[in-house]
C-alpha positions as CSV (number, residue, x, y, z in Angstrom):
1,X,-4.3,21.6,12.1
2,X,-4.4,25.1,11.7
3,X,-5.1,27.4,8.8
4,X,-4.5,31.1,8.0
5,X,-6.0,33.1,5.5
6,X,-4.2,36.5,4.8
7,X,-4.8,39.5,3.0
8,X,-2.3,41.9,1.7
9,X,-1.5,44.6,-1.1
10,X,1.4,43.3,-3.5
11,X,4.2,46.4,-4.3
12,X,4.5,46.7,-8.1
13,X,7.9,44.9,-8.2
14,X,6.4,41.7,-7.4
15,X,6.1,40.4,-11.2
16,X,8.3,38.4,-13.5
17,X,11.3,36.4,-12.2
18,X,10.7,38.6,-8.6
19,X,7.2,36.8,-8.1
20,X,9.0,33.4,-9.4
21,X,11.8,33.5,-7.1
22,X,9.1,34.3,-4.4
23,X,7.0,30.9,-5.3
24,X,10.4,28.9,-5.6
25,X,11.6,30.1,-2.4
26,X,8.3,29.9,-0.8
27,X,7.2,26.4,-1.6
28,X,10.9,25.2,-0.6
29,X,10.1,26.5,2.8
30,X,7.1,25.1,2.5
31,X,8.1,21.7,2.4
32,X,10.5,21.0,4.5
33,X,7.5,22.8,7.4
34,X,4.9,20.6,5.8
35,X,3.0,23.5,5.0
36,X,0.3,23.6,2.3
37,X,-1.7,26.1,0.6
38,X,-2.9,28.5,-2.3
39,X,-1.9,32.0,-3.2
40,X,-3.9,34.4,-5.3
41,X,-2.6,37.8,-7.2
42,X,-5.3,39.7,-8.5
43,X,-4.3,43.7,-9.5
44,X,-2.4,44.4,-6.3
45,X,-3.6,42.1,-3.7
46,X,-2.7,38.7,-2.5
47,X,-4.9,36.2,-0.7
48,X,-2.9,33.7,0.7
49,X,-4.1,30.3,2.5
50,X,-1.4,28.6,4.8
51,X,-2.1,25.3,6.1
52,X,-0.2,23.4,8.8
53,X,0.4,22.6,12.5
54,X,0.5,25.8,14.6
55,X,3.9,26.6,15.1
56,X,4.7,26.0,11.5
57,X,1.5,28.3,10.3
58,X,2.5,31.3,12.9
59,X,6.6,31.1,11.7
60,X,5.6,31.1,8.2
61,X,3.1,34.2,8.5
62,X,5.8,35.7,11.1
63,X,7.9,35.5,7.9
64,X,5.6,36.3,5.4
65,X,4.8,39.7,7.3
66,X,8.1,41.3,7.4
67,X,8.5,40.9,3.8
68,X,9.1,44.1,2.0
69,X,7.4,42.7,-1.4
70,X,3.8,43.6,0.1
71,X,2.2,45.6,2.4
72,X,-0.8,46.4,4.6
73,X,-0.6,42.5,5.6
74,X,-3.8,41.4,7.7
75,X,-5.3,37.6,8.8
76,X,-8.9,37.4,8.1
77,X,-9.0,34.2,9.2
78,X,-6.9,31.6,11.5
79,X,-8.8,29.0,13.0
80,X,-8.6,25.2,13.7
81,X,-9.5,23.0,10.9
82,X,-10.4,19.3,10.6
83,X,-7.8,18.8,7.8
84,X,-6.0,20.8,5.0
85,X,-8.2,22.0,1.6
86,X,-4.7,21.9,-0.4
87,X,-3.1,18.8,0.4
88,X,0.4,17.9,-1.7
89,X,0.2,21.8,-2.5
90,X,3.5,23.5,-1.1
91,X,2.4,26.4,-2.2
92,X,-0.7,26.4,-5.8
93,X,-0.7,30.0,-7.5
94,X,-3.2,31.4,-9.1
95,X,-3.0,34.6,-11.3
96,X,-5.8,36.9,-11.8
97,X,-5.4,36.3,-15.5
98,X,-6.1,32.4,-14.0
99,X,-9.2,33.3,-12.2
100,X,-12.8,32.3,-13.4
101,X,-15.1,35.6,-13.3
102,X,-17.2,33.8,-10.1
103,X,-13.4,33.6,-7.9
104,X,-12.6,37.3,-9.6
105,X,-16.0,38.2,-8.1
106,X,-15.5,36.6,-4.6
107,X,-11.7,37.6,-4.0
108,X,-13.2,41.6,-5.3
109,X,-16.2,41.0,-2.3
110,X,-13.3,39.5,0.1
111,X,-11.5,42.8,-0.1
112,X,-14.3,45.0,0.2
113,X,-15.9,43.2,3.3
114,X,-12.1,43.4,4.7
115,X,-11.6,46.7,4.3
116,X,-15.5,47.2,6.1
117,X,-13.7,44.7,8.8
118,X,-11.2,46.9,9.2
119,X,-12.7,50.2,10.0
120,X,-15.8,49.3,12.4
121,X,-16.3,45.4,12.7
122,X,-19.8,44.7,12.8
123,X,-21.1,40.8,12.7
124,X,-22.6,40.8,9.9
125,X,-19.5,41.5,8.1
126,X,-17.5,38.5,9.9
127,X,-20.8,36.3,8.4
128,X,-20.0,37.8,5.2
129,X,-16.6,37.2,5.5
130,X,-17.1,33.2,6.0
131,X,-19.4,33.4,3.6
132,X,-16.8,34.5,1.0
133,X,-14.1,32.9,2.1
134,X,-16.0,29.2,2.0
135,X,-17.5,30.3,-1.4
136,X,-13.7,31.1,-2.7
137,X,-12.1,28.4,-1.2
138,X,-14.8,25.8,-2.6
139,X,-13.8,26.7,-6.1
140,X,-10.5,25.6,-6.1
141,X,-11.3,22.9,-4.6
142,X,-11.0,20.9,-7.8
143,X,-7.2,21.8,-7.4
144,X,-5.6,18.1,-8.3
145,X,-1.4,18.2,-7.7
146,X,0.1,17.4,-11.0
């Protein structure tokens, strides 16, 4: 089992029925590659988790990346995992406008340790990384399909 974590800035068109279609589309896609996961929208960027077996995970983000609705598209995380964190989830959203202040505070420290990542990697900023990823990721874990 794989999982992917993504980070990316959203263009302004993606709102309303754009975004919508987006979700439909994506968790369609999702299903029929047994693919699970979570995206979060916050201002402009986009945190997305993608959970499946490898091939499925690396077509999905192949996808994902050439699409023009977002920009500056980077993994901050792809690893092995024991199992997924959003089973029966083709694809759970959460707004900003959805987000508790402790997630709105995690995904703001996510971006700010990414963009450190980016420029000159140092190790203490992949520990921070984990750090905030886990600390995000454990608050939705509470996510129940419905």
């Amino acid at each position: 089992m794989k999982r992917l974590i993504y980070l990316s800035k959203a263009r302004p068109s993606l709102h309303g029925d754009a975004l919508y279609d987006l979700l439909a589309a994506a968790r369609d896609h999702n299903r029929r590659a047994a693919i699970t996961g979570l995206l979060i929208q916050q201002d402009q960027f986009c945190l997305q988790v993608i959970e499946g077996d490898e091939a499925a995970v690396r077509g999905s983000f192949a996808r994902i990346r050439r699409d023009w609705r977002h920009e500056n598209c980077h993994v901050i995380f792809h690893d092995d995992v024991p199992g997924r964190l959003f089973p029966g989830w083709p694809l759970a959203y959460r707004a900003g406008r959805d987000l508790e202040r402790g997630q709105v505070r995690q995904l703001a420290d996510i971006v700010e340790c990414a963009t450190r990542l980016a420029d000159k990697p140092a190790d203490s900023d992949r520990w921070a990384m984990d750090v905030y990823l886990r600390a995000l990721l454990d608050s939705f874990s509470a996510l129940t399909v419905q």
